[in-house]
C-alpha positions in Angstrom: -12.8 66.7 -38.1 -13.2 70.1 -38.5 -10.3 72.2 -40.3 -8.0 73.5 -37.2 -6.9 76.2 -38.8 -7.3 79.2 -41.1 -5.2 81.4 -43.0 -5.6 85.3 -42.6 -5.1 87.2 -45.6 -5.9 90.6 -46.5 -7.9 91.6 -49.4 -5.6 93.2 -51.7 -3.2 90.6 -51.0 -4.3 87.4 -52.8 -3.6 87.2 -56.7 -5.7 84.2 -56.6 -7.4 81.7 -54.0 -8.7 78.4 -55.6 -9.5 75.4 -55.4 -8.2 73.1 -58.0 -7.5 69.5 -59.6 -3.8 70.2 -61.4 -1.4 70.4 -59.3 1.2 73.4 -60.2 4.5 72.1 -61.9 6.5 73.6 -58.7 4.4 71.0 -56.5 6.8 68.4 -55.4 4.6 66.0 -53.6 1.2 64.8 -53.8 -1.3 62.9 -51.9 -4.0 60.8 -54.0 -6.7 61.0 -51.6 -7.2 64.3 -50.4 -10.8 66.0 -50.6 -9.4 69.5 -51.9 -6.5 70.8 -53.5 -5.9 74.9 -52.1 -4.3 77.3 -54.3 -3.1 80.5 -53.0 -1.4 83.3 -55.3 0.6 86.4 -53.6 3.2 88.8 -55.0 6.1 86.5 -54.8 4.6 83.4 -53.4 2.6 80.3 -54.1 0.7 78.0 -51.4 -0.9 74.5 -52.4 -2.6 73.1 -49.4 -4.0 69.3 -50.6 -6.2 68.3 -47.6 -8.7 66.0 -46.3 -10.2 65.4 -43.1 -10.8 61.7 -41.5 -11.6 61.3 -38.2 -9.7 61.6 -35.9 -7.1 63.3 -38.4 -7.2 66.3 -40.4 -4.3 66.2 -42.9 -2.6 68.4 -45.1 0.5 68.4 -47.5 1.0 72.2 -47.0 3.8 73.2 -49.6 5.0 77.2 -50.4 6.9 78.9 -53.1 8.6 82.2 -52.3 10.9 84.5 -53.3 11.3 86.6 -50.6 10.7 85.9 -47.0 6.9 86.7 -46.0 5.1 86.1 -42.9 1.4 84.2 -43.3 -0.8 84.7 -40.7 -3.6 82.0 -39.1 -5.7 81.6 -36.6 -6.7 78.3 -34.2 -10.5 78.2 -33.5 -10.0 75.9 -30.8 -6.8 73.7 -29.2 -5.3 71.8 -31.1 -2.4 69.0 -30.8 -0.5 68.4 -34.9 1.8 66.1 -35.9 3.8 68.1 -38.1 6.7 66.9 -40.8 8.9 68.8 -42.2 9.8 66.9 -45.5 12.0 70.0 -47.1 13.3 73.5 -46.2 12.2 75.2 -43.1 9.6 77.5 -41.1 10.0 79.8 -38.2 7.0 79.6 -36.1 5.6 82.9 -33.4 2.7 84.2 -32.1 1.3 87.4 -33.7 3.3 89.3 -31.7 6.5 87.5 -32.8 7.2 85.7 -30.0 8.9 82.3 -31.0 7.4 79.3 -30.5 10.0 76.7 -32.9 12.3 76.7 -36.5 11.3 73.4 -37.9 14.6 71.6 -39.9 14.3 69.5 -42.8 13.8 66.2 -42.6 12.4 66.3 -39.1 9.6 65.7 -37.1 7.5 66.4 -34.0 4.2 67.4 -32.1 3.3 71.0 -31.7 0.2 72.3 -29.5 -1.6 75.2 -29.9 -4.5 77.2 -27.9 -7.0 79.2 -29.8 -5.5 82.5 -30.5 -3.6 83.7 -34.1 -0.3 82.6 -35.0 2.6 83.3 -37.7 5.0 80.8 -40.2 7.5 82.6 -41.6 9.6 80.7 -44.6 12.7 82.1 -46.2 13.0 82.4 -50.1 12.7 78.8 -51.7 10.6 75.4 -51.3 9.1 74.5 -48.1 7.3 71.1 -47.9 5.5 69.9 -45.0 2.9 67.6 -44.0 0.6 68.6 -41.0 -1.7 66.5 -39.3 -4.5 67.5 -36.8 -5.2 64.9 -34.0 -8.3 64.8 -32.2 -7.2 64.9 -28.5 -9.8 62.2 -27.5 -8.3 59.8 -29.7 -4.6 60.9 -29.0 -5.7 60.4 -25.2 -6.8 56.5 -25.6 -3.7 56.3 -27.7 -0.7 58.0 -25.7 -2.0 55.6 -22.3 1.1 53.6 -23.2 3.3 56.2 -24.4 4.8 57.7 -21.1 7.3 59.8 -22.7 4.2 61.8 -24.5 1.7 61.5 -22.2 4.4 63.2 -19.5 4.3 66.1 -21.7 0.4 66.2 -22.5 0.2 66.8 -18.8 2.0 70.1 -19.4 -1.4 71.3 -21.4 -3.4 71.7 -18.4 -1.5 74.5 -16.9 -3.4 76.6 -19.4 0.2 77.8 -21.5 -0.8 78.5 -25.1 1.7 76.8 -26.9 4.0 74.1 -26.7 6.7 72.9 -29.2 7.8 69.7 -28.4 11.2 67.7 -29.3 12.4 67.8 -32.8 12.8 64.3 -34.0 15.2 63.1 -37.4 13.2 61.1 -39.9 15.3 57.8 -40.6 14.1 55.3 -43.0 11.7 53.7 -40.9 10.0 57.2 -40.2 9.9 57.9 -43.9 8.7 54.6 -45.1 5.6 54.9 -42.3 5.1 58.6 -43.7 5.0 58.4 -47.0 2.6 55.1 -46.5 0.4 58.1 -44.8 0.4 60.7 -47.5 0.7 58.5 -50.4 -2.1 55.9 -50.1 -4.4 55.3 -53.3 -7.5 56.6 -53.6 -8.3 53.8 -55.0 -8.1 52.3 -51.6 -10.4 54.8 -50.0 -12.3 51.9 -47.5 -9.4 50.6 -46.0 -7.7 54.8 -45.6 -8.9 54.6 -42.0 -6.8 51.9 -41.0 -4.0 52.6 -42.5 -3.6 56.1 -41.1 -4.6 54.9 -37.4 -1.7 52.0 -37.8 1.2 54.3 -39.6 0.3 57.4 -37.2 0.4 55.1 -34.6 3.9 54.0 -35.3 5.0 57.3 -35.6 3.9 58.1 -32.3 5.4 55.0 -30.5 8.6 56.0 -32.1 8.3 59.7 -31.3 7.5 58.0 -27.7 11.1 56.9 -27.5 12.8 59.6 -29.1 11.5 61.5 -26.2 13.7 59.7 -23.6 16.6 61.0 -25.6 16.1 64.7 -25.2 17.3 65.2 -22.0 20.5 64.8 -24.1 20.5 67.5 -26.4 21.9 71.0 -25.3 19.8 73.1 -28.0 16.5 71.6 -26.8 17.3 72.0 -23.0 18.4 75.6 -22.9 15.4 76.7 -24.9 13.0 74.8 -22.6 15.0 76.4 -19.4 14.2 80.0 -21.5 10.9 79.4 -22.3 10.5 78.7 -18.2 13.1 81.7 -17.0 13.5 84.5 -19.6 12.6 86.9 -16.7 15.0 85.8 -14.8 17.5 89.3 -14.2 20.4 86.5 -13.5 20.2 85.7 -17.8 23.5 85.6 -19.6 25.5 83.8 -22.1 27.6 82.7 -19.2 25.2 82.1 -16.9 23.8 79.4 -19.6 27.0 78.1 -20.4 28.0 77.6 -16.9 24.9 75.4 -16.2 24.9 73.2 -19.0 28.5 72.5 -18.8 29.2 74.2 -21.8 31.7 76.5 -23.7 29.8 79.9 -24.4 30.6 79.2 -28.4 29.6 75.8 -28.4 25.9 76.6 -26.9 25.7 79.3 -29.3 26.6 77.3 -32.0 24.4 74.6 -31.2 21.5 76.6 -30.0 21.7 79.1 -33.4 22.1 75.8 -35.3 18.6 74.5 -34.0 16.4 77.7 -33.5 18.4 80.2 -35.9 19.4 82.8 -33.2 21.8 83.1 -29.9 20.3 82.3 -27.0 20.5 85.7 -26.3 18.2 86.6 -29.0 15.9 84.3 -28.3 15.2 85.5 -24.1 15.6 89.2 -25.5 12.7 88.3 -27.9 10.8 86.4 -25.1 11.0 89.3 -22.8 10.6 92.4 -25.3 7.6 90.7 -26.7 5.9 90.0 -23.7 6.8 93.7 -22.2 5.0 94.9 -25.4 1.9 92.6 -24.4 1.6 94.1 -20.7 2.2 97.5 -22.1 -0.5 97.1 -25.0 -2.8 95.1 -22.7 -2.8 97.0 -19.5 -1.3 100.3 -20.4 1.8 100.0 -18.1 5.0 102.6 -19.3 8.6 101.5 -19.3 9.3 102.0 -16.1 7.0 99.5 -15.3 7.6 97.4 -16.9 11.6 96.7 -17.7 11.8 95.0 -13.9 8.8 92.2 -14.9 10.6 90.7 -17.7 14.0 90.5 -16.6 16.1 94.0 -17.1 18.1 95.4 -14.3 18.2 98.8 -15.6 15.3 100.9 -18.0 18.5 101.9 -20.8 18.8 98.4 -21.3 15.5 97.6 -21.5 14.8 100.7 -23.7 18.0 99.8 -26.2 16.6 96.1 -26.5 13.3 97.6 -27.4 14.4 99.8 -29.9 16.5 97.2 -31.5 13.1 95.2 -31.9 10.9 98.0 -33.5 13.7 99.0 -35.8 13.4 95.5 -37.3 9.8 96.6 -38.8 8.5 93.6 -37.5 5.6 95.1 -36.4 4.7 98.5 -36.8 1.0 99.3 -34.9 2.1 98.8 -31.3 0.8 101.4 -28.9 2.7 101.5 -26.2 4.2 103.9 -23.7 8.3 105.5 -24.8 8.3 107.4 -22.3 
């Protein structure tokens, strides 16, 4: 299987980009049969990448270092379906023009699609472990025939959307005795490695399958799949959201921040600002075009959400329309 991904760096910003044998003392886990051992070297941050490719897998113990938050950029050549775990700390995961996809949580787990396009992971100062496995979709479509949960939302993917980020799952035991049985197999064991990842991921999956039936049940997870459908809808408020989930205002804040690291609020205002910068960028629309598509009543508030967004320096090249 080919490698799903890439990292984009810019020239001047790598210290060092090798491959290597010895892992770095800061490497917390390791995985005996991978082909290559990636080591990347920035001002203030470390990345080991240990990866190996099997079909239908592509794997990879992706681990970072940091002392300040940093966002690294990648591309997908082509769709792709992982099955990510997030074994310590944390990333935040948008498009390149910041719109949020997910916040993976320790000790969780879950499948996450992407289309071609470039993406961003963003990581806070600290360790963040996680291992990332690429699935071929051919295989994962003989596979998921009995897992109605998943195959329910695979069928999702054909409207064409370019991401999906599917229900976080807690690792228990089980989960973690089947994972580290993935990542940890000898290479001494090489000719038998195919089986034994097509039986653990397997179990994973069937597991995930029933975990799915569960997430009608969890507030965070509903409201941000009713704003990843609705964030242009002008009727958005905290109250609106509270009132049709059944919930106190502070409770779905606290639950929602909690799970995604922002208010609901922030999370629609991102949704909308980001994609009013995309139709302003794309199709050279101004303000007053724009503000009604994505779910602002009036253009101040639509003009004192955007601000709010560009002073954060998140990205500084947009060329769009102020006035």
């Amino acid at each position: 299987m080919k490698t799903p991904y890439n990292l984009i760096f810019r020239p001047d910003e790598l210290l060092c980009d090798e491959f290597t044998r010895n892992l770095p003392e800061w490497c917390y886990f390791q995985m005996p049969f991978a082909e290559h051992c990636h080591h990347y070297g920035l001002d203030g941050m470390e990345i080991l990448s240990q990866r190996r490719s099997h079909q239908p897998f592509y794997i990879d113990l992706f681990e970072i270092k940091t002392d300040k938050p940093i966002p690294i950029r990648f591309s997908i050549p082509k769709r792709q379906l992982f099955l990510y775990f997030m074994l310590e700390g944390g990333f935040s995961l948008t498009t390149d023009g910041d719109r949020p996809i997910t916040r993976t949580r320790p000790n969780t787990f879950a499948l996450l699609y992407y289309s071609s396009g470039s993406y961003q992971v963003r990581a806070r100062a600290g360790h963040h472990s996680s291992l990332w496995i690429g699935i071929d979709p051919q295989w994962m479509k003989n596979i998921s025939a009995g897992f109605q949960n998943i195959q329910s939302v695979l069928e999702k993917l054909k409207d064409g959307r370019s991401y999906l980020a599917m229900y976080p799952c807690r690792m228990d035991r089980k989960v973690q005795r089947w994972l580290y049985r993935v990542y940890s197999y000898s290479k001494n064991n090489i000719g038998a490695l195919d089986g034994n990842l097509r039986k653990y991921i397997s179990y994973v999956l069937g597991y995930y399958d029933k975990a799915l039936e569960t997430q009608t049940h969890d507030l965070a997870y509903q409201t941000k799949t009713y704003l990843d459908e609705h964030y242009q809808d002008s009727d958005l408020s905290s109250k609106f959201l509270a009132s049709r989930f059944h919930v106190t205002e502070p409770t779905l804040r606290h639950q929602f921040r909690r799970a995604y690291g922002s208010t609901p609020h922030e999370y629609y205002s991102r949704l909308r600002i980001t994609h009013a910068i995309a139709l302003m960028e794309c199709n050279s629309l101004s303000i007053k075009d724009v503000y009604p598509m994505v779910g602002y009543r009036d253009e101040r508030s639509f003009r004192y959400a955007l601000n709010r967004f560009l002073k954060k320096g998140v990205r500084l090249n947009f060329n769009i329309k102020l006035k």
